[in-house]
C-alpha positions as a Python dict, from the first residue, in 0.01 Angstrom:
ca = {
    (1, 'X'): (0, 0, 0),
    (2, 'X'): (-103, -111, -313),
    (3, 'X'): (-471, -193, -248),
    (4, 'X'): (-779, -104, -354),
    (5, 'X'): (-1115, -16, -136),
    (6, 'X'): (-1211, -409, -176),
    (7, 'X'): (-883, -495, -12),
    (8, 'X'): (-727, -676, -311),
    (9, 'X'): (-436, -566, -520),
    (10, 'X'): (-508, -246, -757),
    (11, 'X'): (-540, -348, -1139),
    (12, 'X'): (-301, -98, -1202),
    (13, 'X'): (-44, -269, -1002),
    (14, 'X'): (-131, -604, -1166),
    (15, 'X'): (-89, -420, -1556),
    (16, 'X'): (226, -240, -1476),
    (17, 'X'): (402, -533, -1331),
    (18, 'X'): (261, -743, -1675),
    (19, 'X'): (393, -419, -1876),
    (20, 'X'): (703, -477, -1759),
    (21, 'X'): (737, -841, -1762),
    (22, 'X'): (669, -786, -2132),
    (23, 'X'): (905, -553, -2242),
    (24, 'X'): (1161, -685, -2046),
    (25, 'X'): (1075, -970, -2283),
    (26, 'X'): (1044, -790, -2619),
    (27, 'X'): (1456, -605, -2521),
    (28, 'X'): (1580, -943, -2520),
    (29, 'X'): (1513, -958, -2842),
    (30, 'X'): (1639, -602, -2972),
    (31, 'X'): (1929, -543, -3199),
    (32, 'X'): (2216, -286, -3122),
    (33, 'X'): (2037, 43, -3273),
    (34, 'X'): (1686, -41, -3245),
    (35, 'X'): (1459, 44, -2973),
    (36, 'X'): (1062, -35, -2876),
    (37, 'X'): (773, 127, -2716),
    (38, 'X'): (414, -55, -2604),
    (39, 'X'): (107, 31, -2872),
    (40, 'X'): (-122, -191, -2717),
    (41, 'X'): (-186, -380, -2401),
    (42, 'X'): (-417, -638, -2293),
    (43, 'X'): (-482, -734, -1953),
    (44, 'X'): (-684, -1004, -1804),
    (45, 'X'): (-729, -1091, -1475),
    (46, 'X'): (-838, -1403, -1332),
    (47, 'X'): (-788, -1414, -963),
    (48, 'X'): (-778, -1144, -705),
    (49, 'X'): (-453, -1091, -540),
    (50, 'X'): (-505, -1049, -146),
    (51, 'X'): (-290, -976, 133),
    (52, 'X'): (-219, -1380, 159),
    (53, 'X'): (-80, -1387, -192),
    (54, 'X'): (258, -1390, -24),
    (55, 'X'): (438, -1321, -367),
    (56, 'X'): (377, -1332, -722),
    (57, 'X'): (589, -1401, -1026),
    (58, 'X'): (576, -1281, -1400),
    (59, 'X'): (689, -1472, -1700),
    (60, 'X'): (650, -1347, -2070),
    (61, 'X'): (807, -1467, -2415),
    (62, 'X'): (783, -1315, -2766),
    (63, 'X'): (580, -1441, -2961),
    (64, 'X'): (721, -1221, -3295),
    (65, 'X'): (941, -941, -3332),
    (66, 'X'): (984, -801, -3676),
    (67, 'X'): (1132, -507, -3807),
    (68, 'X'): (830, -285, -3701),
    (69, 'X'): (638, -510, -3485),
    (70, 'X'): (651, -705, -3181),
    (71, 'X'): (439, -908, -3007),
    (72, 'X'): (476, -1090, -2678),
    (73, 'X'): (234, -1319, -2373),
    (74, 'X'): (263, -1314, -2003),
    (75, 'X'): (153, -1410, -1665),
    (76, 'X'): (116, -1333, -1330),
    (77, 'X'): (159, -1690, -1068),
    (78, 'X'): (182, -1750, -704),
    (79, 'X'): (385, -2013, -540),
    (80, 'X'): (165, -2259, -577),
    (81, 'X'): (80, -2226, -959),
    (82, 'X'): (-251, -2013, -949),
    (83, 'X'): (-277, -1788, -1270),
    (84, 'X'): (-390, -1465, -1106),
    (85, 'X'): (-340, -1264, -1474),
    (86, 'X'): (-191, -1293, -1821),
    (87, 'X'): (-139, -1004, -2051),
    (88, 'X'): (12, -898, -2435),
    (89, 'X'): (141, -625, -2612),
    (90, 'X'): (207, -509, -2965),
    (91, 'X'): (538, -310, -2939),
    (92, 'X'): (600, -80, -3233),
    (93, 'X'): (1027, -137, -3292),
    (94, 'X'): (1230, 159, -3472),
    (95, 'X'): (1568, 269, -3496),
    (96, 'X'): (1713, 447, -3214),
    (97, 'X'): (1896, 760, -3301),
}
């Protein structure tokens, strides 16, 4: 479903569910009022995800969040530990209206 013509996962998967991981991340850290968007993403990966990757699992943290920038790490691991990517984002942060 989500594979490419080499039978591995598509990279686009693999950044979207790092995206994610990482905003998810950056809202925990949001004030009533203020809101954030992704400016800049950075994706590495290190492993190819096959069909025997049974699942994976994505943990960020912030690194900063200011007033008009934030900044956070993740990574993609299977079960068993491998590090198949690791991402970050700057966020810009402004005041929701």
């Amino acid at each position: 479903m989500y594979f490419n013509p080499l039978g591995t996962i598509h990279g686009g998967w693999t950044s979207t569910l790092l995206d994610s991981a990482l905003g998810c991340a950056v809202h925990t850290k949001m004030p009533v009022g203020r809101g954030y968007t992704t400016a800049e993403l950075n994706v590495h990966m290190v492993h190819a995800i096959t069909p025997k990757v049974e699942r994976v699992r994505a943990i960020a943290e912030v690194l900063h969040c200011g007033r008009q920038l934030a900044t956070a790490q993740a990574k993609l691991v299977g079960p068993d530990g491998t590090l198949y990517a690791h991402a970050s984002c700057t966020c810009l942060v402004f005041e929701m209206k």
